[in-house]
N, C-alpha and C positions, 0 to 999 in steps of 0.2 A: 804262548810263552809269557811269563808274569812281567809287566810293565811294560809289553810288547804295545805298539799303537799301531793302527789302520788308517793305508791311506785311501781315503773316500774317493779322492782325485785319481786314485790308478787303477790299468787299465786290466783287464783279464784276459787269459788265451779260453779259447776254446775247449779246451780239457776240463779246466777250469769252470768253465760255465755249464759242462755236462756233466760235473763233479754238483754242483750247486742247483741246476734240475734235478738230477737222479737222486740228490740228500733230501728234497723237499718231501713234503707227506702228499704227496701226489697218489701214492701205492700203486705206481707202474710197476717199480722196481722192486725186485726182491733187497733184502739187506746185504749189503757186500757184494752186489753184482759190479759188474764189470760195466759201467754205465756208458763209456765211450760203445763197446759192443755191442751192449742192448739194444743203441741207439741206430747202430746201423743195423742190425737185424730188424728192426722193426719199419727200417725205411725212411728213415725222419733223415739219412743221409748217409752218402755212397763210401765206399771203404777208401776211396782216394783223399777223404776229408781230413784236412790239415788241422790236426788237435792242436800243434803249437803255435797256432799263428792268433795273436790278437782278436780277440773276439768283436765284431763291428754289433751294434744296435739290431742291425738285420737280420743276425745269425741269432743271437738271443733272441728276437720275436716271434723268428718261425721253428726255432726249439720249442721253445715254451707255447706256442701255438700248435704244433704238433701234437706234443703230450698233452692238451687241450683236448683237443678234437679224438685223438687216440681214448679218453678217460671215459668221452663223452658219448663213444662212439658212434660220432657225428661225421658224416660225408663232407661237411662245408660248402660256405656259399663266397659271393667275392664283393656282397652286396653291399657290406657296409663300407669298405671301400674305394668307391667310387670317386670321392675328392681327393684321395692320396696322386698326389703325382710321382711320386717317386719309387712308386713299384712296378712300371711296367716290365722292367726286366729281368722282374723275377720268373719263377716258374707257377707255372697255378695250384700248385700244392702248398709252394710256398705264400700263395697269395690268401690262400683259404686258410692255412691256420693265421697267418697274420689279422684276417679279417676277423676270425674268432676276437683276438685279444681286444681291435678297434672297438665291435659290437659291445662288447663288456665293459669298454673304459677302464681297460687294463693297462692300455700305451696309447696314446693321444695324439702326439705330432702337435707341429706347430705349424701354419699356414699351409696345409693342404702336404705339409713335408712328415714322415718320420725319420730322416736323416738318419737313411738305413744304413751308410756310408761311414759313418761317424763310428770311433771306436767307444764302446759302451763303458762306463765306469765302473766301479764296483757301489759308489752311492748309487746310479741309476739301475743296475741289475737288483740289489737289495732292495729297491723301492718297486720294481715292477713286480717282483717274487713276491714281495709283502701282498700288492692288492693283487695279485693271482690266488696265493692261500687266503688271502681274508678280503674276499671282494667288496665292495661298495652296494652290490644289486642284491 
């Protein structure tokens, strides 16, 4: 909308966040699919998965880890991280696409944390999207 301004500092649901993988040039997706579906058809997560709730850091890295490893079609490993403390209670699905994103220096952490907990912004979703389509390696 013209003169409309974005707030960097806010925060995204998960609709949202599978609205903004599913647009990316990833070409998982067909044009106009149904991206929250997709995504559970394809596994990345179960049909009881709450689209409207606040998107946390963790849910975005193992989306976008996901569709990684899906692109890639890579099995994954859980090797890169190994200093992460704050994944133990994820699931190992989730822990292998996470790991993708680590290995790549796509998402980083700070002190051994990704502070999966935390709810993600839309400056940090935008900044991890960026080095996912246009990597550093």
């Amino acid at each position: 909308k013209k003169g409309a301004t974005i707030d960097a500092k806010a925060t995204v649901t998960r609709a949202q966040l599978a609205q903004a993988i599913g647009t990316a040039e990833f070409m998982l997706f067909e044009e106009g699919s149904d991206f929250k579906a997709e995504m559970v058809k394809l596994g990345f997560v179960d049909a009881s998965y709450d689209w409207n709730k606040t998107a946390t850091r963790g849910d975005a890295f193992t989306l976008l880890g996901k569709v990684f490893l899906e692109i890639g079609g890579e099995e994954g490993t859980t090797k890169s991280i190994g200093h992460i403390t704050d994944i133990a209670k994820l699931d190992d699905a989730s822990k292998k696409a996470i790991n993708e994103l680590v290995e790549y220096k796509i998402v980083t952490g700070n002190g051994g944390k990704l502070m999966l907990d935390k709810n993600i912004t839309l400056e940090h979703l935008c900044k991890i999207m960026d080095s996912y389509v246009n990597p550093a390696w």
